[in-house]
Backbone as XML, in Angstrom:
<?xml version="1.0"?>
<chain id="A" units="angstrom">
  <residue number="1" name="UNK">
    <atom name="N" x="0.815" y="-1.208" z="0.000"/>
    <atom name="CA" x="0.000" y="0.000" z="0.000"/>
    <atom name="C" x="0.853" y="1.264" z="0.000"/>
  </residue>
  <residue number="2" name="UNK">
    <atom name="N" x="2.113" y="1.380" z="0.522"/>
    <atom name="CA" x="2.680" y="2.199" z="1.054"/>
    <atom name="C" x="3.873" y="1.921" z="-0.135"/>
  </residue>
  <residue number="3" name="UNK">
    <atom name="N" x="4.865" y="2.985" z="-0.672"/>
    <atom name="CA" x="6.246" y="2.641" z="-2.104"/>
    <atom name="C" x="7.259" y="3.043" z="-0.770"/>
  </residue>
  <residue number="4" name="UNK">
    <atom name="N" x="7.887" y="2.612" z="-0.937"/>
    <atom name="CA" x="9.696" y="2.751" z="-0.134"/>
    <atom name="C" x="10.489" y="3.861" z="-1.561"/>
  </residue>
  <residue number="5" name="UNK">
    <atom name="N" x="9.517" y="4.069" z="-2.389"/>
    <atom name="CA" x="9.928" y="4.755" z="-3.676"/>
    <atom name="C" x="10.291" y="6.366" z="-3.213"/>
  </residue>
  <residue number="6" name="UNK">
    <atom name="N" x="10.530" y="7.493" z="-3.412"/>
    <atom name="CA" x="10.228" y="8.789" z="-3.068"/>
    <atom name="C" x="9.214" y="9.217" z="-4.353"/>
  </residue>
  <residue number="7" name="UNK">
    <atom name="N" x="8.374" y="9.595" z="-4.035"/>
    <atom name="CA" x="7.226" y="10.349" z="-4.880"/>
    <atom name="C" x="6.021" y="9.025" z="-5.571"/>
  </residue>
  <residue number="8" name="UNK">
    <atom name="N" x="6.638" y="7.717" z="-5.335"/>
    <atom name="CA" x="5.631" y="6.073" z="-6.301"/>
    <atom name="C" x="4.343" y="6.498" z="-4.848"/>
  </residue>
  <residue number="9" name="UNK">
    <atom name="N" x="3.374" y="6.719" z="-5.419"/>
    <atom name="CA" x="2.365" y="6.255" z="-4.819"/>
    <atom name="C" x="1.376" y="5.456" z="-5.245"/>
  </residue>
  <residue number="10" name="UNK">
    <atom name="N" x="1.438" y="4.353" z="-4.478"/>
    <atom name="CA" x="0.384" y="2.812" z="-4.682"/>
    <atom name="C" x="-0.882" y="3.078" z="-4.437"/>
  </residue>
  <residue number="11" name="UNK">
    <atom name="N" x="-1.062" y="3.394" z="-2.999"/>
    <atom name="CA" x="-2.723" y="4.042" z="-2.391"/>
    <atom name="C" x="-2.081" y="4.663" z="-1.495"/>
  </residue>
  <residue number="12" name="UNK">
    <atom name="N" x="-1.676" y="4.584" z="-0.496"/>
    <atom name="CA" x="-1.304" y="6.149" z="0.619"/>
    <atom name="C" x="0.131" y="6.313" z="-0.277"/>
  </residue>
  <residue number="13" name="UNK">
    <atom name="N" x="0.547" y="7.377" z="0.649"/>
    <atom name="CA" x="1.898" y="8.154" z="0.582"/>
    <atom name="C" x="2.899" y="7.227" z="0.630"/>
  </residue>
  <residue number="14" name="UNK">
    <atom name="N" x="4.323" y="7.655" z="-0.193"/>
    <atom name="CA" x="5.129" y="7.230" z="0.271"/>
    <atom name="C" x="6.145" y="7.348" z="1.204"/>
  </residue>
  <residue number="15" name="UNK">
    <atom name="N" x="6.646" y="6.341" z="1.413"/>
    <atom name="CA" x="6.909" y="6.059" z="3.349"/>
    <atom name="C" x="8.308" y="6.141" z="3.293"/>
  </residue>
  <residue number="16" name="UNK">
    <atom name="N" x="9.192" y="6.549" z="2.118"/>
    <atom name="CA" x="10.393" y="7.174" z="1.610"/>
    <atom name="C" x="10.515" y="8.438" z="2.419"/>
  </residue>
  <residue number="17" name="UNK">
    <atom name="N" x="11.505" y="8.786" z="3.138"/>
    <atom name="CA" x="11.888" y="9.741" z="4.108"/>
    <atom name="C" x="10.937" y="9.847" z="5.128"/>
  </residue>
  <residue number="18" name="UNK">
    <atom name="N" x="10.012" y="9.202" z="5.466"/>
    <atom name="CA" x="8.986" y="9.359" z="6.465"/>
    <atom name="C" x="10.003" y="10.043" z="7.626"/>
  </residue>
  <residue number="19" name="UNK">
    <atom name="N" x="11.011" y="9.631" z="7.806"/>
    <atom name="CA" x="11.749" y="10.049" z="9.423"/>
    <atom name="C" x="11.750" y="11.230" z="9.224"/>
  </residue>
  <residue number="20" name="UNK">
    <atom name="N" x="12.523" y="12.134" z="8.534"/>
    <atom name="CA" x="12.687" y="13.130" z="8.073"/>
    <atom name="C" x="11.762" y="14.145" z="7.998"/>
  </residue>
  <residue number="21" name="UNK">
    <atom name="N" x="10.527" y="13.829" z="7.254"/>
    <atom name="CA" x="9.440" y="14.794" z="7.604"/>
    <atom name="C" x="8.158" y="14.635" z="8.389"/>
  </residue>
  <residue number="22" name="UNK">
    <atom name="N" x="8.163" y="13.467" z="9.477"/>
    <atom name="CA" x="6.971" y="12.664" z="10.162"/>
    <atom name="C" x="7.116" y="13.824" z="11.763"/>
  </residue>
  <residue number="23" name="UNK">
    <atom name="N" x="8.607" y="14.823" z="12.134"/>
    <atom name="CA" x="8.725" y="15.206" z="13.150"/>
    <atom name="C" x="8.241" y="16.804" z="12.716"/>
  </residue>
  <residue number="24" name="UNK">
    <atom name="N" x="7.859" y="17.186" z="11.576"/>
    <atom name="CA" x="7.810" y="18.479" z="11.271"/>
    <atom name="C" x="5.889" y="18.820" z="10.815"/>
  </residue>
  <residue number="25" name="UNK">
    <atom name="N" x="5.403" y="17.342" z="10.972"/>
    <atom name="CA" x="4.085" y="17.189" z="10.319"/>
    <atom name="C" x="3.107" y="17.693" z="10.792"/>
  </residue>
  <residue number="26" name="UNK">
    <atom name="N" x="3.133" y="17.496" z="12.736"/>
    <atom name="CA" x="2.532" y="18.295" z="13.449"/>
    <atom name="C" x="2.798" y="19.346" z="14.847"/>
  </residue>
  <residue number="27" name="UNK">
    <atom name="N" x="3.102" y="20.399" z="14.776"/>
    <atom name="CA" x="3.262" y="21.053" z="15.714"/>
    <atom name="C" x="3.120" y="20.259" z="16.751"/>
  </residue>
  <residue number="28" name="UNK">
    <atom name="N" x="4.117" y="20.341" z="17.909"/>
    <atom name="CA" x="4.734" y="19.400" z="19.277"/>
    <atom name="C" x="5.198" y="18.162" z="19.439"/>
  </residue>
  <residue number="29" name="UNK">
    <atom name="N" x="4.604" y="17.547" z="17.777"/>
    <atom name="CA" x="4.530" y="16.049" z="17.553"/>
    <atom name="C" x="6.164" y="15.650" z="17.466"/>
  </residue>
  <residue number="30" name="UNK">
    <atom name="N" x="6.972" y="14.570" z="17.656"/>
    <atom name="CA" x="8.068" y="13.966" z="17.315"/>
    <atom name="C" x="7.771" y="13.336" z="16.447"/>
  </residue>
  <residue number="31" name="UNK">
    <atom name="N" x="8.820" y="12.859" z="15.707"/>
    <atom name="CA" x="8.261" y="11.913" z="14.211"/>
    <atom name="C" x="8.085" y="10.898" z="14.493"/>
  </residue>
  <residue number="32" name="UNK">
    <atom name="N" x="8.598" y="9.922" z="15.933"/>
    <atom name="CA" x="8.046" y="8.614" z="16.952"/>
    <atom name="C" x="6.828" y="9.142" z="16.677"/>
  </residue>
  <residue number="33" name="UNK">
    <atom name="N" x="5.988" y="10.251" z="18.007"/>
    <atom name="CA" x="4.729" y="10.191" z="17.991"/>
    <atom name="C" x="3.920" y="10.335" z="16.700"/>
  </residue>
  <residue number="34" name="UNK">
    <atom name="N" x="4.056" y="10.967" z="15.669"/>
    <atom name="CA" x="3.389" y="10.925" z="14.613"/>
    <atom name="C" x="2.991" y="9.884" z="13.812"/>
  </residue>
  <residue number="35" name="UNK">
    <atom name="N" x="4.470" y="8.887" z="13.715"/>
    <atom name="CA" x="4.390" y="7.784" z="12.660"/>
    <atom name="C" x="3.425" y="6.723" z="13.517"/>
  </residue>
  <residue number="36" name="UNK">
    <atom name="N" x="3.598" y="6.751" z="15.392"/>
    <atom name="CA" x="2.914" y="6.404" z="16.311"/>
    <atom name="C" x="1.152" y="6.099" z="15.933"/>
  </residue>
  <residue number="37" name="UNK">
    <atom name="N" x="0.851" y="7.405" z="15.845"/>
    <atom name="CA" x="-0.370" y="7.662" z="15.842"/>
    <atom name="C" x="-1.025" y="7.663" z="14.470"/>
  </residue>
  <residue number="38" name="UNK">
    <atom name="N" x="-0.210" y="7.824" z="13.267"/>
    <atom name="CA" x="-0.659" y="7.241" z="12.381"/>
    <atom name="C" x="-1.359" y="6.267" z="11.737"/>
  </residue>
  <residue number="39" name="UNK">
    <atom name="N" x="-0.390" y="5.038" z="12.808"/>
    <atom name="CA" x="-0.758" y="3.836" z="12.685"/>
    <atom name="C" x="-1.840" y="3.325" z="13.359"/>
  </residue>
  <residue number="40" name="UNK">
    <atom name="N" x="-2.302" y="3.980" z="14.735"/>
    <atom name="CA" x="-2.997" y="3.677" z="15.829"/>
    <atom name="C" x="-4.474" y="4.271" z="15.080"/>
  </residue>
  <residue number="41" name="UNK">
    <atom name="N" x="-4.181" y="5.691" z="14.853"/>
    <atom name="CA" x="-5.378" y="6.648" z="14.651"/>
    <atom name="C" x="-5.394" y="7.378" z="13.207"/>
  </residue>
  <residue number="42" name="UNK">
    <atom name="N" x="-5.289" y="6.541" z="11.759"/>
    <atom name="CA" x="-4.784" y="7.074" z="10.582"/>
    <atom name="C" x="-5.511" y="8.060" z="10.138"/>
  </residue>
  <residue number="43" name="UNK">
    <atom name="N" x="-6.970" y="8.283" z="10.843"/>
    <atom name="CA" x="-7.663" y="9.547" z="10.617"/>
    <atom name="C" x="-7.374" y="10.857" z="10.996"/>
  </residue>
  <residue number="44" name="UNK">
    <atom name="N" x="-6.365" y="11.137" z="12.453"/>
    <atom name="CA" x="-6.258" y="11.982" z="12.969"/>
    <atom name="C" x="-5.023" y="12.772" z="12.187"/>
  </residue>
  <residue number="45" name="UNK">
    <atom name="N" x="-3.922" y="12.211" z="12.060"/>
    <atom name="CA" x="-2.744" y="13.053" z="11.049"/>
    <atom name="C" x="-2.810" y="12.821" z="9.375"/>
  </residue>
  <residue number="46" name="UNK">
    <atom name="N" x="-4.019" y="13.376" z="8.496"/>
    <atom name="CA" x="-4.064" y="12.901" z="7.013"/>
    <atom name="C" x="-3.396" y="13.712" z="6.510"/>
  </residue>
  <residue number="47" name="UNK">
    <atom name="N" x="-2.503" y="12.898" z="5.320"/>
    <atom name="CA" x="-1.870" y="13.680" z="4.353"/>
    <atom name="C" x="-2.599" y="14.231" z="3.678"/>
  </residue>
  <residue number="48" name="UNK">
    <atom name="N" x="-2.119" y="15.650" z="3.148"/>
    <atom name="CA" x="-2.935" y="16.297" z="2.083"/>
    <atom name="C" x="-2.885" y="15.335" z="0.661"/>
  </residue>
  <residue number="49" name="UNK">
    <atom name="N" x="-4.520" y="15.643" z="0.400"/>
    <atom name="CA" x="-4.351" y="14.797" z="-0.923"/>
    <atom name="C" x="-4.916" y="13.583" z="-0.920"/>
  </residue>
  <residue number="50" name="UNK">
    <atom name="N" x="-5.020" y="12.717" z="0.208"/>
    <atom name="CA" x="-5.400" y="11.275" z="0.841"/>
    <atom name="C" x="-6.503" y="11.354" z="1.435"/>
  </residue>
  <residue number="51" name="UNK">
    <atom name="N" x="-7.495" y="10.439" z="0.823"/>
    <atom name="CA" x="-8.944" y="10.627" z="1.581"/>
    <atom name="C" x="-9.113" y="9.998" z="2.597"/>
  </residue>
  <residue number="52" name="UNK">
    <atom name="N" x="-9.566" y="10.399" z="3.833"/>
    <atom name="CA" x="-10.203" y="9.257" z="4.873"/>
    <atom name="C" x="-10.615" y="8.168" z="4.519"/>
  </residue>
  <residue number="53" name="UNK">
    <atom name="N" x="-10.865" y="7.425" z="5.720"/>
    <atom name="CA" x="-11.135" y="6.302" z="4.951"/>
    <atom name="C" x="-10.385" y="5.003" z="4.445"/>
  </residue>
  <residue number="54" name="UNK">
    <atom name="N" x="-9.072" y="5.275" z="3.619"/>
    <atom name="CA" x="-8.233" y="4.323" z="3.173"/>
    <atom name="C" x="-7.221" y="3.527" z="3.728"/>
  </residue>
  <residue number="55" name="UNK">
    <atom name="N" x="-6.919" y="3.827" z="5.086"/>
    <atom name="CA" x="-5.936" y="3.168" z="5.673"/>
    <atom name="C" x="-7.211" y="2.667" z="6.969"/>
  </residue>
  <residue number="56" name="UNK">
    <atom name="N" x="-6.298" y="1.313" z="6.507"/>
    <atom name="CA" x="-7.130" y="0.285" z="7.918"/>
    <atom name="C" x="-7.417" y="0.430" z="9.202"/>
  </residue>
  <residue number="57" name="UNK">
    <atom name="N" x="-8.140" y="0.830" z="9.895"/>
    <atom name="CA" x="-8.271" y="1.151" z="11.356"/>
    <atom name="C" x="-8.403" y="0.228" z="11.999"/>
  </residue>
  <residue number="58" name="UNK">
    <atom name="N" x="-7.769" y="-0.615" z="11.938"/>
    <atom name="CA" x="-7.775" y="-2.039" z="13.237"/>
    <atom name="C" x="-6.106" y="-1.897" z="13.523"/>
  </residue>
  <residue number="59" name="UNK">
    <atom name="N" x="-5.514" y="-1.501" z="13.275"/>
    <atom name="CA" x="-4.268" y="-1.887" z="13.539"/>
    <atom name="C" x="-3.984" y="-1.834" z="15.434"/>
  </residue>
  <residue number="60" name="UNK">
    <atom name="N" x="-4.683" y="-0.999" z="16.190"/>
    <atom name="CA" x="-4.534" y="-0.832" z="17.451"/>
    <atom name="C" x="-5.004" y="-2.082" z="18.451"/>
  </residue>
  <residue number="61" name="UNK">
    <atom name="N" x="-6.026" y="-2.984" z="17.463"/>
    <atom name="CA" x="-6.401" y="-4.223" z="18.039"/>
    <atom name="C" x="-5.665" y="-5.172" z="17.448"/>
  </residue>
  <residue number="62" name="UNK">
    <atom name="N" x="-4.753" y="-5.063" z="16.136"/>
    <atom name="CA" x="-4.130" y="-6.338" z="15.799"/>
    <atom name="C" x="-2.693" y="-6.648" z="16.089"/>
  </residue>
  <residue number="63" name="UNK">
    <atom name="N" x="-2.165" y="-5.270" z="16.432"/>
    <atom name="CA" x="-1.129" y="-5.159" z="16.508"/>
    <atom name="C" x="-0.472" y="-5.198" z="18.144"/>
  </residue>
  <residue number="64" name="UNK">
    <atom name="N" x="0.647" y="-6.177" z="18.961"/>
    <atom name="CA" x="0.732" y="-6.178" z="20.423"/>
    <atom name="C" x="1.673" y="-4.803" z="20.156"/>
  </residue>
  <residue number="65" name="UNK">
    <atom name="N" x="2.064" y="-4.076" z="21.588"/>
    <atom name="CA" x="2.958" y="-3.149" z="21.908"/>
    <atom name="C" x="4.031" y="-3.056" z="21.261"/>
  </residue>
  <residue number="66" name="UNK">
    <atom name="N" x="4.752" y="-4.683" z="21.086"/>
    <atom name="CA" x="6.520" y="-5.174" z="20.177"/>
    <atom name="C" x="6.142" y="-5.391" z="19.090"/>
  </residue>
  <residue number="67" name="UNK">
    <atom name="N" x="5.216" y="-5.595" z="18.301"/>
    <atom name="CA" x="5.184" y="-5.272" z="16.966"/>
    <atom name="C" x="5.011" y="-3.850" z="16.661"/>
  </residue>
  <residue number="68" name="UNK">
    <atom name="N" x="4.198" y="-3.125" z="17.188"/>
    <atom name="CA" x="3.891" y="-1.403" z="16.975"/>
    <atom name="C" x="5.555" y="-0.834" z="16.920"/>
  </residue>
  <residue number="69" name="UNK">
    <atom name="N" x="5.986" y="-1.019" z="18.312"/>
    <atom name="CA" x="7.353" y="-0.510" z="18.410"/>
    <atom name="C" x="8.530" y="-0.836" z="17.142"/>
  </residue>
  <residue number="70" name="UNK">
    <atom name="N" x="8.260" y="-2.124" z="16.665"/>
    <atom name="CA" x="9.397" y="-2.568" z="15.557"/>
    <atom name="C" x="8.724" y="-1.473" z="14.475"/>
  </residue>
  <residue number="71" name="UNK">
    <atom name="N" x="7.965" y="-1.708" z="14.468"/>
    <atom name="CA" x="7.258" y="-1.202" z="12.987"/>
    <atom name="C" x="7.486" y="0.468" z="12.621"/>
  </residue>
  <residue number="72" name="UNK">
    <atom name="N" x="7.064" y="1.013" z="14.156"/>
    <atom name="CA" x="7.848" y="2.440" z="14.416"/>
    <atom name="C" x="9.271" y="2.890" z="13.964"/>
  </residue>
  <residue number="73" name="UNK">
    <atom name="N" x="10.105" y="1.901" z="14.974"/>
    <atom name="CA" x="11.294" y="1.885" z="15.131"/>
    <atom name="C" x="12.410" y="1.979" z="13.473"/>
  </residue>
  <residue number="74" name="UNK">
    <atom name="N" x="11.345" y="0.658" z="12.349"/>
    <atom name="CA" x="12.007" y="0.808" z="11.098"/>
    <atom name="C" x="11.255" y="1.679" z="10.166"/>
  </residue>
  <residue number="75" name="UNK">
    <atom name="N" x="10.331" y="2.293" z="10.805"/>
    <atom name="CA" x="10.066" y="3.462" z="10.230"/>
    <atom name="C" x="10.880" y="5.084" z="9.885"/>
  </residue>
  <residue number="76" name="UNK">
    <atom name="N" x="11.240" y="4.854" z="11.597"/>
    <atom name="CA" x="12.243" y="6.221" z="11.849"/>
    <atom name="C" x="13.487" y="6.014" z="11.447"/>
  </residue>
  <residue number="77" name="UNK">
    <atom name="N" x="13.965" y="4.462" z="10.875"/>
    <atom name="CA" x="15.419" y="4.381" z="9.633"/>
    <atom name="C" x="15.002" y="4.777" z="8.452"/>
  </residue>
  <residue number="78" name="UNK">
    <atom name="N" x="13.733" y="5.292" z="8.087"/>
    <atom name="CA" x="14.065" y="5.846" z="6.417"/>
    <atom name="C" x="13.914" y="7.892" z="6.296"/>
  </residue>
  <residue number="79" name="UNK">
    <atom name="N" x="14.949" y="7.565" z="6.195"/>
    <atom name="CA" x="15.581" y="8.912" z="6.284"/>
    <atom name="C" x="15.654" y="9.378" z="5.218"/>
  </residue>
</chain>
């Protein structure tokens, strides 16, 4: 769903430099908490351009604490 491409978009954004601009996305936010809450709450931080709606909202029930954290964690390596 997501291109490791810079600019390939499949259906959401691409997740190419996410580290880089995930800490500047929302005022107070760190790019942890953002990419965080993305995943938890994909309605609350939408990219411009991306309709509600398209990213799965179960992830907060499917996902335990050590998977969220890995998933975070190799998020904030693409720089």
């Amino acid at each position: 769903c997501h291109s490791l491409t810079p600019d390939e978009v499949i259906v959401g954004p691409s997740m190419a430099g996410i580290a880089s601009r995930a800490g500047s996305r929302v005022p107070g936010q760190s790019a942890e908490e953002y990419i965080r809450e993305s995943i938890l709450n994909p309605e609350a931080p939408l990219v411009e351009g991306f309709p509600s709606g398209t990213m799965p909202q179960v992830w907060s029930a499917e996902l335990s604490d050590e998977q969220l954290n890995q998933i975070v964690a190799y998020l904030l390596t693409l720089k």
